[in-house]
C-alpha positions in Angstrom: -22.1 -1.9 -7.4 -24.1 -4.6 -5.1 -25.6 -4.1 -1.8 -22.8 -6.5 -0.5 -20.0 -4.7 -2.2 -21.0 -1.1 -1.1 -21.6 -2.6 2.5 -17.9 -4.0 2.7 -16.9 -0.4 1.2 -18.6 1.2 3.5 -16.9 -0.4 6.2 -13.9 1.1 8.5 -10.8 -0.7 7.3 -9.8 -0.5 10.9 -11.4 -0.4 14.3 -10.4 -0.5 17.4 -12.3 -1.5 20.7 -12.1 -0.6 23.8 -8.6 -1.0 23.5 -5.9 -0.7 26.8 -2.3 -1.9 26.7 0.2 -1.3 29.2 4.1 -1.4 29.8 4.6 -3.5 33.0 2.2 -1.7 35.4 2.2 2.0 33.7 -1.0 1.8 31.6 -0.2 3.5 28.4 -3.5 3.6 26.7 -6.9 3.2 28.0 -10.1 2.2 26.7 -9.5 3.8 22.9 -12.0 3.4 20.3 -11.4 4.8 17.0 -12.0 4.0 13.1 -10.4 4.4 9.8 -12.6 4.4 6.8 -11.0 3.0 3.5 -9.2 5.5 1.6 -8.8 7.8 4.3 -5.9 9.8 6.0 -6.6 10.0 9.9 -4.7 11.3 12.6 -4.0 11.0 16.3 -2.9 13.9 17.9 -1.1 14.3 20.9 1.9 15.7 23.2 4.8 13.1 23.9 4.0 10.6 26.2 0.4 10.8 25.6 0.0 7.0 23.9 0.1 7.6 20.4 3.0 5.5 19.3 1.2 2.6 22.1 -2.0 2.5 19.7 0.4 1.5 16.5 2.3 -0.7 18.4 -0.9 -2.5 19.3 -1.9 -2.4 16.5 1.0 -3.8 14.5 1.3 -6.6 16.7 4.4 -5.4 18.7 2.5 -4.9 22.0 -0.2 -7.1 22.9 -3.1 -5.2 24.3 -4.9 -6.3 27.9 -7.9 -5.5 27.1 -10.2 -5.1 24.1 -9.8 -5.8 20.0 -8.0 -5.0 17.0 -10.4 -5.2 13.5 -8.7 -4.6 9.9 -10.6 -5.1 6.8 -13.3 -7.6 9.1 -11.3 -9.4 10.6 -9.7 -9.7 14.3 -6.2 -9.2 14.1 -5.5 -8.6 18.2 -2.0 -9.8 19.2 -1.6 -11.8 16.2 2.2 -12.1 15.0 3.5 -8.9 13.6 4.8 -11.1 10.5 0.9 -12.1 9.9 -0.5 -8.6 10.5 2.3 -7.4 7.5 1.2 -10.0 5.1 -3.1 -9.1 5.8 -1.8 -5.7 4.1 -0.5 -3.4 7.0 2.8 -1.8 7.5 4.4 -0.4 10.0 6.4 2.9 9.8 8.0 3.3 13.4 8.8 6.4 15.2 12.7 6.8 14.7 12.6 5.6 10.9 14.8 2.7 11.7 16.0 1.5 8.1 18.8 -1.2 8.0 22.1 0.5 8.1 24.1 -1.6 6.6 22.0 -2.4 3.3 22.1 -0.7 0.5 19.0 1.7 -0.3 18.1 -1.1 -3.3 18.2 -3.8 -0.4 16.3 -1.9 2.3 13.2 -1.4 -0.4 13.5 -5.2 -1.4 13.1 -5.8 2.6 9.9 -4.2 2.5 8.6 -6.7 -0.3 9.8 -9.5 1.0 6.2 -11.2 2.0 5.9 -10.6 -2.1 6.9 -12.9 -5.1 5.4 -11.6 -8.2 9.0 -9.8 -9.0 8.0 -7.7 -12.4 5.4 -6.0 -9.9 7.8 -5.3 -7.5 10.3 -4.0 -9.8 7.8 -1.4 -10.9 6.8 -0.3 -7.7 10.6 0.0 -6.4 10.6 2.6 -9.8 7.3 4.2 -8.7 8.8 4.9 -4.8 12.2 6.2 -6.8 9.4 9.1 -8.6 8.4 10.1 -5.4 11.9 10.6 -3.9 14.3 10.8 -6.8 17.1 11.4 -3.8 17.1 7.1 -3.3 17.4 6.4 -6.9 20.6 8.6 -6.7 21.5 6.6 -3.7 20.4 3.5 -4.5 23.0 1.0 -4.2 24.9 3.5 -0.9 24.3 1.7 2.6 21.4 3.2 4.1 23.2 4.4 7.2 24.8 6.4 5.9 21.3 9.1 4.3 20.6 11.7 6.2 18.1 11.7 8.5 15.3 13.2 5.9 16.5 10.5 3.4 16.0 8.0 6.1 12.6 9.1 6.6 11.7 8.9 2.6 13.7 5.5 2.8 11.0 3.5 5.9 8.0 5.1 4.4 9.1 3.8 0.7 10.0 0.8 2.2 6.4 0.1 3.5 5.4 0.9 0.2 6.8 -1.7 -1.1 4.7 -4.4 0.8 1.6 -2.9 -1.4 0.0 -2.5 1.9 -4.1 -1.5 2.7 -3.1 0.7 5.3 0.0 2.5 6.7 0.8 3.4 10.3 2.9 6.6 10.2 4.4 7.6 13.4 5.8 11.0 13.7 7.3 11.2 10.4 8.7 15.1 11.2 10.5 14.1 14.1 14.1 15.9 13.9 13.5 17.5 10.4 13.7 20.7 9.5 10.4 22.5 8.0 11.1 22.1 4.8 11.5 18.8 4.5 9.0 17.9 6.9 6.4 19.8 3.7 8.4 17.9 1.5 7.7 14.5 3.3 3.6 15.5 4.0 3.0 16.7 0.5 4.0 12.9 -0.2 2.4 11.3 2.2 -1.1 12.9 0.8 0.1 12.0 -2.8 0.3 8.6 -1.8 -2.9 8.4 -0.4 -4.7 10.4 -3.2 -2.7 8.6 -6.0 -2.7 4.7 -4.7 -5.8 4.9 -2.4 -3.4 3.8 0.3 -5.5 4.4 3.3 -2.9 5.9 6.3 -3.3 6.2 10.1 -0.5 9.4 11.0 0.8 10.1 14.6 2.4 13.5 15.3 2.9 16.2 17.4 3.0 18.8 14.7 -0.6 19.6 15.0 -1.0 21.7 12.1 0.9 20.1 9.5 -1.0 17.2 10.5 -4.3 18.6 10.2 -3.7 20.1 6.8 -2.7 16.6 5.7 -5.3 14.7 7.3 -9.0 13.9 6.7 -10.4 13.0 10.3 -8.7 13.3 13.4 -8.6 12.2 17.1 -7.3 13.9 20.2 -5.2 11.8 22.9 -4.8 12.9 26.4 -3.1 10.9 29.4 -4.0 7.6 27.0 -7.6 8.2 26.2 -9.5 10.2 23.0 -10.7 12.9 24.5 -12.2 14.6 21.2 -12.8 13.4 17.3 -14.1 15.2 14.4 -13.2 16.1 10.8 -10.0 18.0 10.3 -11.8 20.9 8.7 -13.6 21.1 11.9 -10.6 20.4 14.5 -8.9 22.9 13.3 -11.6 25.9 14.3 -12.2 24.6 17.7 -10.6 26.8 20.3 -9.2 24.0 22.3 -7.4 23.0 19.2 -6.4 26.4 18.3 -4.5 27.2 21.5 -3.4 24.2 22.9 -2.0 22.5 19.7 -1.9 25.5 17.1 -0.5 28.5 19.1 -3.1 30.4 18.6 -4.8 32.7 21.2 -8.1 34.8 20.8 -7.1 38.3 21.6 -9.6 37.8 24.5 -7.4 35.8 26.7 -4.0 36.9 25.8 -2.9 37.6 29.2 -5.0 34.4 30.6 -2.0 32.0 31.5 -1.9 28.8 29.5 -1.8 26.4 32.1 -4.6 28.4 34.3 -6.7 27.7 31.4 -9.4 25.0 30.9 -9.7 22.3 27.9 -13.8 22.0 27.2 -13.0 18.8 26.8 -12.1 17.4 30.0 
């Protein structure tokens, strides 16, 4: 491999600076900075309300930020059309799931290549999203609205698929399933990524199911990173223990939670 080729490896595949968006006066997010390196699973965690679906939003194109940029794979894609930002090679999985309801399965996944025309590709890809959820080849020509809300879940993220995108933003893909299929779901995400090299940026509030899935992870607060480190490490800091695992030393058992102290404020 070259100098130049290892260099653009080497590179985060996307970077934000410094960046703040807002809803009308409430600022939402403020001054976040974070990277994700090519190849990589990284997460943002953080309770509701705390800005984490903002930063995809921004990112995707659907909320334009006031201040500071947006860089994937080099290049400056701040408030750029959503429409553009899909064809660069990022899709957007939104909070929700929000398939089409009235399309069939089969049409919902053809949505999601629609930026594409080289159709013997796209037929094979439709087959490999049917391997990883065998449930929407069974349901493939049924309209989407009617899945459950699982199957809706396994529908938007094979749909995204389906643009053959760089990078995938993932928000809260557990919300309002039940444990096991919320396993199911993350032990495919994490195929995904290891199988097709498709680098994802995850948003959730289940902490630990997050971690486990995740190679490097950031910590939102109030709309600003307040910690960052590798997963493996996140996961044995106290902070993180307590406040977003459920797990207390035996030390402070009877030390009320919200008398107690983040290190990192």
């Amino acid at each position: 491999m070259s100098q130049d080729a290892a260099a653009v490896n080497d590179e985060p595949l996307l970077v934000l600076a410094n960046v703040e968006s807002a809803y009308g006066p409430i600022r939402a997010i403020r001054g976040v900075s974070l990277k994700v390196q090519r190849g990589q699973i990284a997460t943002v965690l953080g309770s509701n309300g705390a800005g984490k679906t903002t930063i995809l939003k921004t990112i995707s194109g659907i909320i334009d930020p006031r201040k500071g940029q947006v860089l994937f794979q080099g290049q400056d894609i701040t408030a750029r059309d959503p429409a553009e930002i899909v064809r660069r090679g990022l899709s957007h999985v939104p909070e929700g799931r929000e398939v089409f309801p009235l399309l069939s399965v089969r049409d919902n996944l053809l949505m999601g290549a629609y930026t594409r025309s080289d159709r013997d590709a796209v037929a094979s890809d439709m087959e490999t999203v049917f391997a990883y959820f065998p449930i929407l080849r069974e349901r493939a020509g049924q309209d989407a609205g009617l899945l459950s809300g699982g199957q809706q879940q396994m529908l938007a993220i094979s749909r995204a698929l389906m643009a053959r995108p760089e990078l995938i933003l993932l928000d809260e893909p557990s919300l309002g399933l039940s444990p096991k299929l919320t396993k199911e779901i993350f032990e495919i995400v994490v195929r995904i990524n290891r199988e097709r090299g498709t680098t994802i940026l995850l948003v959730e509030q289940n902490a630990n199911m997050a971690l486990n899935a995740a190679d490097y992870g950031y910590v939102l607060e109030n709309g600003r990173i307040v910690m960052e480190d590798s997963c493996e490490r996140l996961r044995e800091k106290d902070d993180i223990r307590e406040f977003y695992l459920g797990m207390k030393d035996a030390g402070v058992r009877g030390e009320r939670r919200w008398k107690k102290k983040k290190n990192w404020r």
